[in-house]
MARVEX-328323 format. One line per 4 residues: number of its first residue (from 1); their letters; for each residue y negated, x negated, z of N, C-alpha, C. Coordinates in steps of 0.05 Angstrom, whole numbers, plus 5000, padded with zeros to 4 digits. Atoms other than C-alpha are relative to their C-alpha. Layout:
# MARVEX-328323
NUM> a> Y/X/Z/Y/X/Z/Y/X/Z; ...
//
This chain:
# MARVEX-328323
1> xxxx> 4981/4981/5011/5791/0913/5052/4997/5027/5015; 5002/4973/4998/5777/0984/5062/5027/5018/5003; 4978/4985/4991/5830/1019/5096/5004/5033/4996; 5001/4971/5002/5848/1095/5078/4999/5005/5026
5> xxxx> 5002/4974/4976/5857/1109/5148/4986/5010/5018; 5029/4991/4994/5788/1106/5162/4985/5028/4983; 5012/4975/5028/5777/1161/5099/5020/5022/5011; 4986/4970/4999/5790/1232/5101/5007/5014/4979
9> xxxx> 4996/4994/5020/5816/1252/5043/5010/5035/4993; 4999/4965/5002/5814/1335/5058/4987/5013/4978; 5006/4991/5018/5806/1375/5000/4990/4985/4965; 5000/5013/5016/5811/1318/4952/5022/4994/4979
13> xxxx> 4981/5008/5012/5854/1306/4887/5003/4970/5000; 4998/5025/5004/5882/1238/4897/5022/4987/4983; 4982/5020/5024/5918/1197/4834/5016/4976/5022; 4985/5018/4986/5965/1155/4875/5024/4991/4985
17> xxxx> 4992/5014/5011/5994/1104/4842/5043/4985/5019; 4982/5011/4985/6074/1082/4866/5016/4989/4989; 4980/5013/5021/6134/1040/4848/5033/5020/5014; 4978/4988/4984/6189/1089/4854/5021/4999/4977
21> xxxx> 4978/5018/5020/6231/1047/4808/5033/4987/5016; 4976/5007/4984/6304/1054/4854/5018/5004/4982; 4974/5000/5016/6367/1039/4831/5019/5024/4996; 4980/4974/4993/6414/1094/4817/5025/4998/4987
25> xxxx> 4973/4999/4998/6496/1105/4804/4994/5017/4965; 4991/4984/5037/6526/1136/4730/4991/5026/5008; 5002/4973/4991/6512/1204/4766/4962/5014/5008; 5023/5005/4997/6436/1185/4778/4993/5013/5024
29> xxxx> 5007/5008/4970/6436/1191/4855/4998/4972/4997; 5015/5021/4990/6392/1152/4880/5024/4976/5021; 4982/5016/4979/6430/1087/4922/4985/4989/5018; 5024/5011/4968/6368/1063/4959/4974/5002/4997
33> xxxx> 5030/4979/5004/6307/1101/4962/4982/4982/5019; 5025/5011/4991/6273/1038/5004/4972/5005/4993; 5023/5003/5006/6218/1037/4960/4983/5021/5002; 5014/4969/4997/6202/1119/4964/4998/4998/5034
37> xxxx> 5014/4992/4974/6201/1111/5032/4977/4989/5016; 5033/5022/4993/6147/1047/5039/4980/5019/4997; 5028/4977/5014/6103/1101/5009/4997/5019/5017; 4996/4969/4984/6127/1159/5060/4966/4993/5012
41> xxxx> 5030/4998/4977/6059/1139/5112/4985/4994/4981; 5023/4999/5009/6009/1135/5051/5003/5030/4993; 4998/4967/5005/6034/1203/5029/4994/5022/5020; 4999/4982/4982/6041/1231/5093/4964/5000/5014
45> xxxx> 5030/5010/4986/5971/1207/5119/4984/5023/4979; 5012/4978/5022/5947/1242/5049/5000/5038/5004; 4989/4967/4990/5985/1308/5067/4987/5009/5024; 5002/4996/4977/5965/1311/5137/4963/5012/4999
49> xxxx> 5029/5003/5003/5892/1301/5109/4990/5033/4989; 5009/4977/5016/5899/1365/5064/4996/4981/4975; 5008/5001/5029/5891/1328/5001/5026/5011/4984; 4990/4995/5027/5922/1344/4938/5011/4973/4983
53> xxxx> 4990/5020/5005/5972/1292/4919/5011/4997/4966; 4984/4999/5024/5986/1274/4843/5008/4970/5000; 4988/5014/5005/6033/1215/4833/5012/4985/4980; 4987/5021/5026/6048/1168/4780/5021/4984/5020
57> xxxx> 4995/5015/5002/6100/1119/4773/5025/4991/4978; 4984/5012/5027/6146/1084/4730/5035/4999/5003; 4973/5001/4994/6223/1081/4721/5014/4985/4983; 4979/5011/5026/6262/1026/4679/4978/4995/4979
61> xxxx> 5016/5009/5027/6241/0998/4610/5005/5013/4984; 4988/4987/5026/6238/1052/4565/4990/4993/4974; 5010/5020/5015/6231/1032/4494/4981/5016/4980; 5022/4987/5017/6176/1085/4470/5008/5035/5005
65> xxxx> 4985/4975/5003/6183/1159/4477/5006/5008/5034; 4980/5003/4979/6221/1199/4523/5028/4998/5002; 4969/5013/4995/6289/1189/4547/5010/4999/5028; 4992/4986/4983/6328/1230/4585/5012/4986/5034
69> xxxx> 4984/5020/4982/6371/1173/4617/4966/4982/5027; 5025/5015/4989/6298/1138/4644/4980/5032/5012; 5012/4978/4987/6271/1206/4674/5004/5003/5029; 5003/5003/4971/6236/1214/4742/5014/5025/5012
73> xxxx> 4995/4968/4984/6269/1285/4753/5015/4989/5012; 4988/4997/4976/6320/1257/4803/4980/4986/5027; 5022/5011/4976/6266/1219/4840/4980/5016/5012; 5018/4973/4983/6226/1288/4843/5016/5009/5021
77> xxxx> 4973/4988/4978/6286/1318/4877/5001/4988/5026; 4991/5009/4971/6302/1267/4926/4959/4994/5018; 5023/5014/4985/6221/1251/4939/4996/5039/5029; 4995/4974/4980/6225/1337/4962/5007/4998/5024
81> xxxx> 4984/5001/4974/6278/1318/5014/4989/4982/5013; 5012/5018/4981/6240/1261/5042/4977/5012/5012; 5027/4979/4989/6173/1299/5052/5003/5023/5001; 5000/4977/4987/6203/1361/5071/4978/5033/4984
85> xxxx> 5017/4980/5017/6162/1403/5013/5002/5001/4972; 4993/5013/5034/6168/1421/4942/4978/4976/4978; 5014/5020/5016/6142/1371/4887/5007/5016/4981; 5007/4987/5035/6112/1398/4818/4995/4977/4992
89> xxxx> 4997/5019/5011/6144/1363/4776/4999/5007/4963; 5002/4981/5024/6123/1366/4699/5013/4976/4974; 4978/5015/5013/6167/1321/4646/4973/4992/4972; 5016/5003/5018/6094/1316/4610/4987/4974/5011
93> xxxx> 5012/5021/4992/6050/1263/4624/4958/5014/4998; 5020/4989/5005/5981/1286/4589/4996/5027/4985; 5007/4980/5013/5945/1347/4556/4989/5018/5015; 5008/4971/4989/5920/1418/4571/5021/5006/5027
97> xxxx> 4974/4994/4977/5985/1435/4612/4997/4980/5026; 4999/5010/4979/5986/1377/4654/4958/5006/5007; 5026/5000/4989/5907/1377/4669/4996/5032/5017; 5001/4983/4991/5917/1450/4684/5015/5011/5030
101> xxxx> 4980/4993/4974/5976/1447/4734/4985/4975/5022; 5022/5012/4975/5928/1386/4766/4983/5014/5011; 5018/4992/4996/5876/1427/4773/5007/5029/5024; 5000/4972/4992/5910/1488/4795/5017/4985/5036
105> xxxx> 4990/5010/4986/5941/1441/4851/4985/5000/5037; 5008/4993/4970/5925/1455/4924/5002/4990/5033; 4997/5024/4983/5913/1406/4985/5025/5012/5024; 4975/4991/4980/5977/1395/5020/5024/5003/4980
109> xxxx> 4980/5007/5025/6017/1393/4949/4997/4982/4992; 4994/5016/5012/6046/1347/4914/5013/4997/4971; 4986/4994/5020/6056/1335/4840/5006/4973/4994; 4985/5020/5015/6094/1284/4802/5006/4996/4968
113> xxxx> 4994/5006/5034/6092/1256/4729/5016/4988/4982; 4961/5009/5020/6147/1241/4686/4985/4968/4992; 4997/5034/5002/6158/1166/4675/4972/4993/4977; 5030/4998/5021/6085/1139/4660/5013/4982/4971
117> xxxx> 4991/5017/5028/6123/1086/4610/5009/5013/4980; 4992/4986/5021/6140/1129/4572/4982/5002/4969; 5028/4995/5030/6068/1123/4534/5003/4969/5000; 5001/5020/5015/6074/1053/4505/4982/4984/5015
121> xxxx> 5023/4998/4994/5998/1054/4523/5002/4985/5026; 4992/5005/4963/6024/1039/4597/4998/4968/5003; 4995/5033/4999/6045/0964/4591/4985/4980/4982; 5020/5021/5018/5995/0944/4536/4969/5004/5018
125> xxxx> 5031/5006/4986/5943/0959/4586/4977/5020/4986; 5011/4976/5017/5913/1021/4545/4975/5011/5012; 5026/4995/4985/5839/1032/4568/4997/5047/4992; 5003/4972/5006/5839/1104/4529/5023/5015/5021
129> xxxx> 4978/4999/4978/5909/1117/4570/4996/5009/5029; 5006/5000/4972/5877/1103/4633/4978/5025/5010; 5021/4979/5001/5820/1143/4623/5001/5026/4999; 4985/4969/5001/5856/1207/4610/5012/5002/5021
133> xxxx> 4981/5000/4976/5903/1193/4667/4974/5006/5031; 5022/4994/4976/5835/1184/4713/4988/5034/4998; 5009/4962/5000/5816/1261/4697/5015/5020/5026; 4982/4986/4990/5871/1287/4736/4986/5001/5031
137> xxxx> 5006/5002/4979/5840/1267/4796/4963/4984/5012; 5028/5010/4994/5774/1251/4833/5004/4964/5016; 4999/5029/4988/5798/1186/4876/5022/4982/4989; 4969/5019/5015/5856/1127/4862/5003/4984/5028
141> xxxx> 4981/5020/4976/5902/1095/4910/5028/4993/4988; 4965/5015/5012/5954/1041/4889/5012/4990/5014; 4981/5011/4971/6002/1035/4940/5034/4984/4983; 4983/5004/5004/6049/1004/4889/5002/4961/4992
145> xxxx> 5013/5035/5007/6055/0924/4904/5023/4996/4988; 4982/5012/5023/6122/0918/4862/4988/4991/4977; 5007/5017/5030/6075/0921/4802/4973/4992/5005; 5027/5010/4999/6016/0890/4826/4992/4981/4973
149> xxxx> 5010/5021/5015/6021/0833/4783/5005/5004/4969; 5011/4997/5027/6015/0875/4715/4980/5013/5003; 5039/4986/5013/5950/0894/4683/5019/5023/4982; 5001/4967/5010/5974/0965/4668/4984/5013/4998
153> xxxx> 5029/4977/4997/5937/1027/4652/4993/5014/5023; 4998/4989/4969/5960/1057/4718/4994/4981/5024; 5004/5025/4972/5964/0993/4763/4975/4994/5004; 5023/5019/4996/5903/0963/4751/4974/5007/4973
157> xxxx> 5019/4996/5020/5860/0990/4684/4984/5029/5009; 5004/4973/4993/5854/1056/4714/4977/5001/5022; 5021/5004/4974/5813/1026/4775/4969/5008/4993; 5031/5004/5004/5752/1019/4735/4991/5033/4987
161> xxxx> 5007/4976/5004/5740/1092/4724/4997/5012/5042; 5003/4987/4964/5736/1103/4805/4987/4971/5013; 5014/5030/4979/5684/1037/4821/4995/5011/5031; 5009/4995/4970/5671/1080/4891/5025/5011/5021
165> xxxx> 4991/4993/4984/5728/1111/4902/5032/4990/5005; 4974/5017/4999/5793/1057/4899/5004/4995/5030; 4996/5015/4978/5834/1044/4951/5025/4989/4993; 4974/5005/4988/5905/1006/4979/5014/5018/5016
169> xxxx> 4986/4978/4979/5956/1051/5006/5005/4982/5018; 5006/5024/4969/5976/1027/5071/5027/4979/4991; 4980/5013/5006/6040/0998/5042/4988/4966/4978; 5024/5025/5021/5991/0947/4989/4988/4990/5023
173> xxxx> 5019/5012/4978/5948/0943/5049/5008/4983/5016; 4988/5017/4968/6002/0917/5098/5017/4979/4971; 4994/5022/5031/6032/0869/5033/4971/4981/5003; 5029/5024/5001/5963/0831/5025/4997/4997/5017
177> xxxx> 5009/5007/4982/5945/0830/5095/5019/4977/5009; 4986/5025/4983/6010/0786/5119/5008/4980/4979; 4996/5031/5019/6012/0750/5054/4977/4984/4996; 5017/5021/4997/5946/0725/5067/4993/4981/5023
181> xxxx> 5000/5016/4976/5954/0713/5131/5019/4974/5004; 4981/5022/5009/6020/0667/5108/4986/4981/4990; 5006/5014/5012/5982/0634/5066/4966/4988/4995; 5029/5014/4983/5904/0620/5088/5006/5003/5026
185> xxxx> 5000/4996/4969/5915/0629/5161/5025/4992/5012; 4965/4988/4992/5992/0609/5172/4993/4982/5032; 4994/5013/4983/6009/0578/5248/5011/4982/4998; 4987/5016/5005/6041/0513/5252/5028/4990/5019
189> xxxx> 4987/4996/5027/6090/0489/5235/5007/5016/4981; 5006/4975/5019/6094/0534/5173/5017/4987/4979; 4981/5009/5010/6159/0521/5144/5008/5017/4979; 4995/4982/5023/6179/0549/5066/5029/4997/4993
193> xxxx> 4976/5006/5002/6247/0564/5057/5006/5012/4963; 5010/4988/5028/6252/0565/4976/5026/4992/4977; 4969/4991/5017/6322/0588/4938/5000/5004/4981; 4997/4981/5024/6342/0612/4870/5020/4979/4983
197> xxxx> 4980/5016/5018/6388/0580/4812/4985/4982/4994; 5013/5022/5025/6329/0544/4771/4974/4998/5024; 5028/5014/4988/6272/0499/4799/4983/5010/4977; 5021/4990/5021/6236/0519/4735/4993/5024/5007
201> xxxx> 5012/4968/4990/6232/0597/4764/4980/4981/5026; 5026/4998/4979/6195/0560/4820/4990/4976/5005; 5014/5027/5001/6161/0500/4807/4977/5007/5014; 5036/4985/5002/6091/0546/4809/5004/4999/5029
205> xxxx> 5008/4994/4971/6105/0566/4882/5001/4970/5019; 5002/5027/4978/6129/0495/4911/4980/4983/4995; 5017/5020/5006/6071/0459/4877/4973/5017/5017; 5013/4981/4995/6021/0521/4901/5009/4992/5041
209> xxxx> 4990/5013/4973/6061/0499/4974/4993/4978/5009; 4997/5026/4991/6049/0432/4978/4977/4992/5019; 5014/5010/4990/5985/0439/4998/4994/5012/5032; 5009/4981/4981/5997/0488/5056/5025/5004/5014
213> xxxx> 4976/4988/4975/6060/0481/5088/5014/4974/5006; 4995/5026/4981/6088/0422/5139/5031/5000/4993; 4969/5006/5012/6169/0433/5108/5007/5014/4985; 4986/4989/5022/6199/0447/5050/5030/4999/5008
217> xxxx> 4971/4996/4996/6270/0470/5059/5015/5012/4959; 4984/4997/5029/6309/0469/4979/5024/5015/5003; 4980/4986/5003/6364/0516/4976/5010/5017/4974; 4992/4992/5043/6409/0548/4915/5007/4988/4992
221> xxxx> 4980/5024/5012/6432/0529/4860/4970/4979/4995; 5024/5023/5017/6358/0492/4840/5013/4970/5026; 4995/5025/4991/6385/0446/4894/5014/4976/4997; 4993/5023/5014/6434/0416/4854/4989/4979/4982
225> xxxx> 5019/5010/5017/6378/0390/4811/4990/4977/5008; 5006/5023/4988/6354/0346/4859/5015/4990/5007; 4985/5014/4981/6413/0323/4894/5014/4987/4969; 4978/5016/5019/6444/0305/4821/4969/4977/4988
229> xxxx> 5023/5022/5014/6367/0266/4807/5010/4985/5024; 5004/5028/4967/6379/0229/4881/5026/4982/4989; 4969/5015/5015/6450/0205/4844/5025/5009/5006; 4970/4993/4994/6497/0252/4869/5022/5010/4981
233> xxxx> 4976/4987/5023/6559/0278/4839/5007/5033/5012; 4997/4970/4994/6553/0357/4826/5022/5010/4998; 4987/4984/5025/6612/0375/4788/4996/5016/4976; 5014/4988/5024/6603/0430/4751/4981/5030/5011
237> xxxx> 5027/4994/4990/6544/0458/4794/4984/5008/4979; 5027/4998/5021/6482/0490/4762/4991/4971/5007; 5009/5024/4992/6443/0441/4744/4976/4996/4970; 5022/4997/5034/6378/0438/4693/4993/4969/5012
241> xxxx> 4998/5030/5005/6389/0358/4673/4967/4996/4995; 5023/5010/5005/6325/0360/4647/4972/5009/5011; 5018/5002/4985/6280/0379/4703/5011/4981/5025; 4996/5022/4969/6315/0316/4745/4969/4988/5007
245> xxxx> 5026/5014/4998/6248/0277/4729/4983/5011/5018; 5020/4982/4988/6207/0332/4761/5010/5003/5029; 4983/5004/4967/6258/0335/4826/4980/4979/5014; 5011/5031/4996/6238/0263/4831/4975/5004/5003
249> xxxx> 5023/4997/4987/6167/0279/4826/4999/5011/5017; 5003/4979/4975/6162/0337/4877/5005/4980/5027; 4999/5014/4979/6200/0292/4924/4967/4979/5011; 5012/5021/4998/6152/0234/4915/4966/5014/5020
253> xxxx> 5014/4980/4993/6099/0285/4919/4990/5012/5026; 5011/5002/4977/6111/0312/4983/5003/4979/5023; 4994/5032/4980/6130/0240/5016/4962/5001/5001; 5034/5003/5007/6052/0230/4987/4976/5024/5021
257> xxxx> 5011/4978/4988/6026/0297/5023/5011/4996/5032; 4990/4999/4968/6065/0284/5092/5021/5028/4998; 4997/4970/4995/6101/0347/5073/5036/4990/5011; 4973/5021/4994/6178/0331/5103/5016/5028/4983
261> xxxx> 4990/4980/5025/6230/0371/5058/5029/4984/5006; 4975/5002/5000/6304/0385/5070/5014/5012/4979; 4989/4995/5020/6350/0385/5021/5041/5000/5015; 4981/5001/4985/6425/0413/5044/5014/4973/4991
265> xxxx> 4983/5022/4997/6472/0350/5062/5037/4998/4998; 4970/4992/5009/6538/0382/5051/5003/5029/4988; 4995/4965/5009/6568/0441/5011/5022/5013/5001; 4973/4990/5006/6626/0490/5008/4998/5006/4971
269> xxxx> 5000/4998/5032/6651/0482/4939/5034/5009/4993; 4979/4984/5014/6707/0523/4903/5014/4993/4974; 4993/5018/5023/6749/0508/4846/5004/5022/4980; 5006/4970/5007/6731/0583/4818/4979/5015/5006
273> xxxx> 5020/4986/4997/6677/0625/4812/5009/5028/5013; 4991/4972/4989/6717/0683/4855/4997/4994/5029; 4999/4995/4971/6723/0708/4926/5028/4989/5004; 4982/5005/4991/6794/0682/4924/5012/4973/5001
277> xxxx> 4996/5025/5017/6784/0613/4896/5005/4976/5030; 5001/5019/4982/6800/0552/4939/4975/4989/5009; 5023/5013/4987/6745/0519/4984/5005/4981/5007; 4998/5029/4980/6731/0450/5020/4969/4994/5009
281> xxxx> 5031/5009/4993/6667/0424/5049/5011/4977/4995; 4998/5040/5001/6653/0353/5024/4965/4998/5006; 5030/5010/5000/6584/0319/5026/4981/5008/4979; 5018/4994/5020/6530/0344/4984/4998/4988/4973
285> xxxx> 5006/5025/5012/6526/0286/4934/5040/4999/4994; 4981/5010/5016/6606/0288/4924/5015/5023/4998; 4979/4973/5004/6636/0346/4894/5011/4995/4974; 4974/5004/5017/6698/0331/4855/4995/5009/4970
289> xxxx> 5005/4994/5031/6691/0342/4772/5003/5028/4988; 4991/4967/5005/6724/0409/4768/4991/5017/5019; 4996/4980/4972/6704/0444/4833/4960/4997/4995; 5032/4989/4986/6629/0479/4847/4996/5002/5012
293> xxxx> 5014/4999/4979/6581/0480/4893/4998/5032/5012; 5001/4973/5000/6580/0549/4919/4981/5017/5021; 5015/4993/4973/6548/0547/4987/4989/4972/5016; 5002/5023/4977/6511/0500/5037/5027/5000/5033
297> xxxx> 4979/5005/4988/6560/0476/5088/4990/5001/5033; 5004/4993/4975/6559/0475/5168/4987/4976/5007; 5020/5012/5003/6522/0408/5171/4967/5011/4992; 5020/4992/5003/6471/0437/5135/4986/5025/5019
301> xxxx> 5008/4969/4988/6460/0501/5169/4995/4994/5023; 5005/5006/4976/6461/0464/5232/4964/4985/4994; 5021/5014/5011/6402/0421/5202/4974/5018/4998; 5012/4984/5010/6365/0479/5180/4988/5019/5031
305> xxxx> 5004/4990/4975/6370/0517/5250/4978/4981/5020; 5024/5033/4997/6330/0456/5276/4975/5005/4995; 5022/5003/5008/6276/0461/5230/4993/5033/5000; 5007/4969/5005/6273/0538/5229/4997/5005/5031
309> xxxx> 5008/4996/4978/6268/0544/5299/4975/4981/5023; 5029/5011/4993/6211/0494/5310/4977/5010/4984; 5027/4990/5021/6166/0531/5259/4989/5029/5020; 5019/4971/4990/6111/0586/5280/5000/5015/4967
313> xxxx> 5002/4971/5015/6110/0611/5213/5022/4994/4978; 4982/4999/5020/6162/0618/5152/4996/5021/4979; 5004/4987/5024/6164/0642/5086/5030/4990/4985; 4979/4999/5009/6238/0654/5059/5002/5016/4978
317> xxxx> 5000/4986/5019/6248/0666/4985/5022/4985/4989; 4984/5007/5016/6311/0656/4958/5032/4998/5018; 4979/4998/4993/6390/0656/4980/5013/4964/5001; 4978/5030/5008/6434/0589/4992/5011/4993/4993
321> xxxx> 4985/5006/5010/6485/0604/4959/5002/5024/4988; 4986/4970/5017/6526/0659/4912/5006/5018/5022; 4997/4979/4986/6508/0708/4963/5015/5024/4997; 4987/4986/5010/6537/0765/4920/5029/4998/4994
325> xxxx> 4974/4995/4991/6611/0739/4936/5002/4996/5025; 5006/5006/4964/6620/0743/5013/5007/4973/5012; 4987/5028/4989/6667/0680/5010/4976/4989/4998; 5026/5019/5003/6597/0643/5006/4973/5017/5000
329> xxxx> 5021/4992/4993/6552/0685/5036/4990/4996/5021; 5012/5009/4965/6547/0649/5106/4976/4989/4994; 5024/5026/4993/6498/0595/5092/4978/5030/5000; 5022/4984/5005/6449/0657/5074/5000/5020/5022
333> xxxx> 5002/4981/4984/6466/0697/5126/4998/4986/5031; 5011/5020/4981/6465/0636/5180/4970/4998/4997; 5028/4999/5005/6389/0633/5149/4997/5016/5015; 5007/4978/4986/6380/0695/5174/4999/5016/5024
337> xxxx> 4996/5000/4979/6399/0693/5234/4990/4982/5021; 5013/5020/4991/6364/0634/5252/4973/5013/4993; 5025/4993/5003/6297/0665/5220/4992/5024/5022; 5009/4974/4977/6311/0734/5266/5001/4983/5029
341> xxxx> 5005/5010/4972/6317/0687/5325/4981/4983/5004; 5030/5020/5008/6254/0643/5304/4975/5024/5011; 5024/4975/4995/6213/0715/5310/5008/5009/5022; 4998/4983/4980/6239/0743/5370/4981/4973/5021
345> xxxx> 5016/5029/4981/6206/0664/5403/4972/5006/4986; 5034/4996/5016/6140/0693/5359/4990/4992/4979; 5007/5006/5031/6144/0668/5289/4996/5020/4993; 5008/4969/5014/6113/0703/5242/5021/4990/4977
349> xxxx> 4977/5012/5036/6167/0698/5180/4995/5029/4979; 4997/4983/5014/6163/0733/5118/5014/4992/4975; 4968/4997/5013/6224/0751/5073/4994/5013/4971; 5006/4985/5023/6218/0760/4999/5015/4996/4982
353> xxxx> 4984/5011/5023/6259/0759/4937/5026/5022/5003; 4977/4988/4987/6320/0801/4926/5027/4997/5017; 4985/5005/4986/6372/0767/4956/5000/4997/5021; 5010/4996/4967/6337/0747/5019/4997/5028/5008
357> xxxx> 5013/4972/4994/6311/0817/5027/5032/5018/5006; 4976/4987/4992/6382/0838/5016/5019/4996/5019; 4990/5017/4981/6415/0788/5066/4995/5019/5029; 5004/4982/4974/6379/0824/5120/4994/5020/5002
361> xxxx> 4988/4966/4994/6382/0897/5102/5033/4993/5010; 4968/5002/4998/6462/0878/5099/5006/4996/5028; 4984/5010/4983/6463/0849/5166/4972/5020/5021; 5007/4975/4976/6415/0907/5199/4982/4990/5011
365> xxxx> 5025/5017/4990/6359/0856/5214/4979/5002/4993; 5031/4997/5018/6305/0871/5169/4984/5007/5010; 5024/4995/4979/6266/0900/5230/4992/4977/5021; 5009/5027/4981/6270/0829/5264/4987/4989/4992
369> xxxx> 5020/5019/5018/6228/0798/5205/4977/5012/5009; 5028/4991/4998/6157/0797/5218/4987/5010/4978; 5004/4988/5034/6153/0827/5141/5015/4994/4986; 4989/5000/5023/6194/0836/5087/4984/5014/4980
373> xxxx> 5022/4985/5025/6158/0853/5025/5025/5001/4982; 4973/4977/5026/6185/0902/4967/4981/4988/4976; 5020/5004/5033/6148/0864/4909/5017/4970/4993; 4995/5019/5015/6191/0814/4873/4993/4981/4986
377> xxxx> 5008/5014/5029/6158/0783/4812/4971/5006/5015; 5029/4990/4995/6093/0817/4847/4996/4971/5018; 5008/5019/4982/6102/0765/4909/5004/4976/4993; 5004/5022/5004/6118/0704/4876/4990/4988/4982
381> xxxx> 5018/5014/5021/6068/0705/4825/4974/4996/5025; 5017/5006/4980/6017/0710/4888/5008/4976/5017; 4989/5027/4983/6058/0654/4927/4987/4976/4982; 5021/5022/5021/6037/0617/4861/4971/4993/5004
385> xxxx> 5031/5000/5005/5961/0625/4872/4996/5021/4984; 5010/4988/5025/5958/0675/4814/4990/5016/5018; 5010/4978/4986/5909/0731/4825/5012/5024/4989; 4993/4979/5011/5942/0799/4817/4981/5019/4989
389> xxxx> 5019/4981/5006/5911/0852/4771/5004/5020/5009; 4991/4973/4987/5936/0905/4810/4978/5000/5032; 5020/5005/4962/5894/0871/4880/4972/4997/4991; 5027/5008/5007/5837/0846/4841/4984/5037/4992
393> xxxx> 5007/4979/5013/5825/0914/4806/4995/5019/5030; 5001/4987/4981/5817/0943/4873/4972/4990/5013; 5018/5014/4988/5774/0887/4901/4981/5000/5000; 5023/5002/5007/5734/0883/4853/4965/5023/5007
//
């Protein structure tokens, strides 16, 4: 992998590809410009170089067209105040006009293109699309691993018009380097901690696991899945009845592989889905008819500290419980606190998914992880095995 920061990119127009897809308020300030700032040191490296920065990226699902509400102009604004310089910003995408304000563009500027989705062309993977978009510029750099894992015109169709001159911004660069290192190279024990509501969102990654990591840790709601196949009583827990069979396998599975796999042993369960609802810890396996599961319990978390603090490496994707009400946001935030004290002893751990990721911005830790990655759907189609067209298109 060919690193930009061996290249000099002075006096060069570079197409740089980003995901500056942040959330914003009814007022459309921005509320967390993380993702514009992963990008600040490929930008800045660019600037410093003297090149000539033009910028794609995408905003929301728009449904053809433009559309005022899905427009990058507040993301030009706030990208200004981050890099300290103005951004030409043009609400076009292609034509005479934009090729002309590229051209007329001068190393050490920065321009910006109105929401590439906006052309249809974008998400069907549009070869003509891409091709017009590669004019603007002489090199390509896709520093955007949120959308690695579509075959866009921008992400990944656009590569093959620059076979010499593609690169990874350093933000893609440092994304693939510690997710391969997780996952061909990890240290041992190399413990996966793997959350979410539905075992069906992640069958792909724990079967893609089995063959490469010494403990499975089950958390979420997919955990009621198993614990109601082992014969417990959920209440009225999530619960997808008809992936018990498959629970059952996985277990068997990694008994068969040596893989050892904790599943929490008690929960805090509520008799309401609110922050004000009653609680109790009972045993995992017995939660009363009317009352939910809501959170793993202090058994568990003790259990978990154990196995998270004998591991050299970790890979945490997913929350323990209804993180998004605080009454049951310990077990996930006990995770996290056991994973930042796992790395400060020299684990390598890496933190992905939104809720994890959010767990430890919230609690001011996110610089104790040995990586957090900003690619959602990007990182756990690669946790799967899949190859991304956004890395391959680079590679190739």
């Amino acid at each position: 992998m060919q690193s930009i920061k061996d290249i000099n990119f002075a006096g060069r127009k570079v197409l740089l590809r980003v995901d500056f897809n942040v959330p914003v308020d009814e007022n459309k300030n921005i509320t967390d410009d993380t993702r514009m700032r992963e990008s600040l040191p490929t930008i800045t490296k660019l600037l410093n170089d003297g090149a000539a920065i033009i910028i794609m990226a995408h905003f929301g699902r728009p449904k053809g067209g433009f559309d005022a509400d899905l427009s990058l102009a507040p993301v030009a604004k706030h990208l200004e105040e981050l890099i300290g310089r103005p951004v030409v910003f043009t609400q076009e995408l292609l034509g005479p006009k934009v090729s002309e304000m590229a051209q007329a563009l001068k190393g050490g500027e920065v321009m910006l293109l109105e929401n590439i989705r906006f052309y249809p062309e974008e998400t069907k993977g549009g070869v003509e699309l891409a091709e017009q978009l590669s004019k603007l510029g002489d090199c390509y750099i896709n520093d955007a691993f949120g959308a690695a894992h579509r075959e866009h015109s921008s992400t990944a169709v656009i590569a093959r018009f620059f076979p010499n001159d593609k690169y990874f911004g350093f933000l893609m660069e440092n994304e693939v380097r510690n997710l391969e290192k997780l996952m061909q190279n990890p240290a041992r024990p190399f413990t996966a901690i793997i959350g979410g509501s539905k075992v069906s969102s992640k069958i792909g990654i724990i079967e893609n696991l089995l063959n490469k990591v010494d403990n499975i840790v089950i958390i979420g709601g997919m955990r009621y899945t198993f614990t109601k196949a082992m014969g417990g009583q959920i209440g009225k827990s999530i619960c997808e009845d008809d992936k018990m069979d498959l629970a059952l396998d996985l277990m068997k599975r990694m008994d068969a592989k040596g893989v050892k796999y904790f599943i929490p042993t008690d929960s805090l369960i509520a008799d309401d889905f609110s922050n004000n609802a009653n609680t109790k810890i009972v045993p995992a396996g017995e939660v009363p008819a009317d009352w939910e599961s809501m959170d793993i319990g202090p058994d568990s978390c003790k259990m978990l500290r154990d196995v998270i603090m004998q591991s050299k490496a970790i890979l945490w994707n997913g929350p323990a419980g209804v993180f998004e009400i605080p009454a049951f946001a310990n077990g996930t935030k006990e995770i996290a606190t056991y994973v930042a004290e796992a790395c400060k002893q020299g684990c390598f751990a890496a933190v992905g998914g939104g809720d994890s990721v959010a767990a430890v911005k919230q609690m001011g830790i996110a610089d104790q992880m040995s990586y957090v990655s900003t690619g959602g759907g990007a990182m756990l189609e690669y946790l799967e095995g899949k190859v991304l067209p956004g890395i391959k298109a680079i590679q190739e």
